[in-house]
N, C-alpha and C positions, 0 to 999 in steps of 0.2 A: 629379417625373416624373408623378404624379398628377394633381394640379393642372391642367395644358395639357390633359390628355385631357377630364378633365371638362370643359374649357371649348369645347373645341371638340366636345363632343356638344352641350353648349346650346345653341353657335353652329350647326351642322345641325338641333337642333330648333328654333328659332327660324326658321332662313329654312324648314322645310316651312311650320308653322304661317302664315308669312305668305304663301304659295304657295299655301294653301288656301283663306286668308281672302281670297286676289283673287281666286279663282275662284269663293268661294257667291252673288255676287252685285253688291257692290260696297254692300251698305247703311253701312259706314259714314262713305262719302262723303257722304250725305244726312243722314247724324245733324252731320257739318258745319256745317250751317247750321242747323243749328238756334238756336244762340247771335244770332246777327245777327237773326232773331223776335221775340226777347225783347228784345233791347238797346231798342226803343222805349219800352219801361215800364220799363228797369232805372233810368234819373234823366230825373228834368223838376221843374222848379220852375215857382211862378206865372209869372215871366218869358217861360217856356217856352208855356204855355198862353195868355197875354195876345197874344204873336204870332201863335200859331195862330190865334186868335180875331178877331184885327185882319186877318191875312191874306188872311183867307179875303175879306170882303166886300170887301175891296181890291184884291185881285186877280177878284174877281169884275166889278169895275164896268171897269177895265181889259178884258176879255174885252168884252165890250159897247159899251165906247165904239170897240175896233177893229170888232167884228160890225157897228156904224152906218157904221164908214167904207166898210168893205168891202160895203157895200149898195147904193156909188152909185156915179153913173157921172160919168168922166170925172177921178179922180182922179191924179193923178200916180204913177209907178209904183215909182220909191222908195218913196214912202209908203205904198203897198199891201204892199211887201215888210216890210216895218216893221212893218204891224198885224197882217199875217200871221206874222210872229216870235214878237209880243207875245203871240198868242192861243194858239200852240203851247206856248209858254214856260209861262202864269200855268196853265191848263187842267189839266192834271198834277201843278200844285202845291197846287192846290185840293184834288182829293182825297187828296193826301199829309195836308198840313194837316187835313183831315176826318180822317183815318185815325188819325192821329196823337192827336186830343183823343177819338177811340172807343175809342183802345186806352187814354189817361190817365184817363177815368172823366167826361171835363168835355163840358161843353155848348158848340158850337161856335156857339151864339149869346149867348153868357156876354158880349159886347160892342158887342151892337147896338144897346139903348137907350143905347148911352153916345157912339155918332157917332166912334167911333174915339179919336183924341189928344183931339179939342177944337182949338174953334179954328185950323181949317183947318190943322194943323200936319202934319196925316197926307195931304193932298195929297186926298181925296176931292172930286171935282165935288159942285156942289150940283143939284136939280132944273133949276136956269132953265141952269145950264153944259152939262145933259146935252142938254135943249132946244134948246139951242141950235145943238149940234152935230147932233144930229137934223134941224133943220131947213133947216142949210148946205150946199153946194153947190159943187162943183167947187173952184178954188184956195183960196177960202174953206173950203170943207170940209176941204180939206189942211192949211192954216194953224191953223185951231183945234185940229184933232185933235193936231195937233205940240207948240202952246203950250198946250193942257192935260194931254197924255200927259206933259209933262215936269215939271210942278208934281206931275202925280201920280206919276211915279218919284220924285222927289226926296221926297215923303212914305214911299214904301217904302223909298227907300234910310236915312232917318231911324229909320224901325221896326225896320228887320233891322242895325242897326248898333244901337240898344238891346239886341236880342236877342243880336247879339254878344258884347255888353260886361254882361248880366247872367242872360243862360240856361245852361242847365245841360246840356239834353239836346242830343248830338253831333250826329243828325242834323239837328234842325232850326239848330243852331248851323253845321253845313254849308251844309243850303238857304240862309239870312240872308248866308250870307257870298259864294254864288252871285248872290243879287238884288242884292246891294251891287255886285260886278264887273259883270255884264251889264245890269243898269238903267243904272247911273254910265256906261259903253261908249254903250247908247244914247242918252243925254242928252246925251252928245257928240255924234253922229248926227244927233239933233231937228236941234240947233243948225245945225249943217251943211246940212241938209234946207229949214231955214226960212230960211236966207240965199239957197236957190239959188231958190224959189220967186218 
């Protein structure tokens, strides 16, 4: 007979207590998030960092080679749509990537004297590629943008599928598996784009 009674006082003081604490304010909905903050520093390995680091200039020169296409006139309008995707897309992930090696303690130029993979394997234009395209024009202009954008996805989608198969930390194992689907989609696209040209 005891027993029920006292349970059901705790059960009345438990739901005022929580009737109170949704009225002082709502803080501890914000203390919520606070775990999701941390998680970027809670695991990363060098894997983890070696992407970031490769990323970032990678996706940097991508934003650039669309900023060149999107600078001239007379381009096909697929294709516009296209480097206008690309630049939205890499732009954001840039300073993810930055954000990401500031909160791990590393240098997000930890791999610039090393030119990426090596060996053209990371899909980077070379100076005379970027020239080139700078210096193109109309269906040309389209043509190249297309058959260079896609040698250099296909270096990204090679990077972020390493990252895949040996990083540690979630998010950036997220983003990797993002530029794997949506690069690999566009390199389908190229393809299609550069047949109709």
């Amino acid at each position: 007979m005891f027993k029920p009674r006292t349970f059901l006082y705790a059960a009345v003081a438990l739901a005022a207590t929580l009737t109170l604490s949704s009225c002082a304010g709502g803080s501890p909905a914000t203390d919520s998030a606070a775990p999701s903050a941390s998680q970027t520093t809670a695991a990363f390995n060098s894997a983890d960092v070696t992407f970031a680091q490769m990323m970032i200039p990678h996706h940097a020169q991508a934003v650039q080679m669309s900023d060149d296409l999107l600078a001239k006139d007379g381009i096909d309008e697929s294709v516009i749509d296209l480097a206008t995707e690309i630049k939205a897309a890499q732009e954001p992930e840039i300073t993810q990537l930055k954000d990401w090696l500031m909160a791990w303690g590393e240098d997000e130029n930890g791999m610039s004297g090393k030119g990426g993979m090596g060996g053209g394997s990371d899909g980077m234009m070379s100076d005379d590629d970027m020239m080139a395209l700078h210096d193109a024009s109309g269906v040309e202009a389209s043509t190249l943008f297309l058959e260079q954008m896609t040698v250099h996805h296909e270096g990204a989608v090679a990077m972020a599928q390493l990252e895949i198969d040996d990083g540690e930390n979630a998010d950036a194992q997220a983003m990797a598996a993002n530029i794997v689907k949506t690069q690999t989609a566009e390199i389908d696209e190229m393809a299609k784009l550069l047949a109709s040209l």
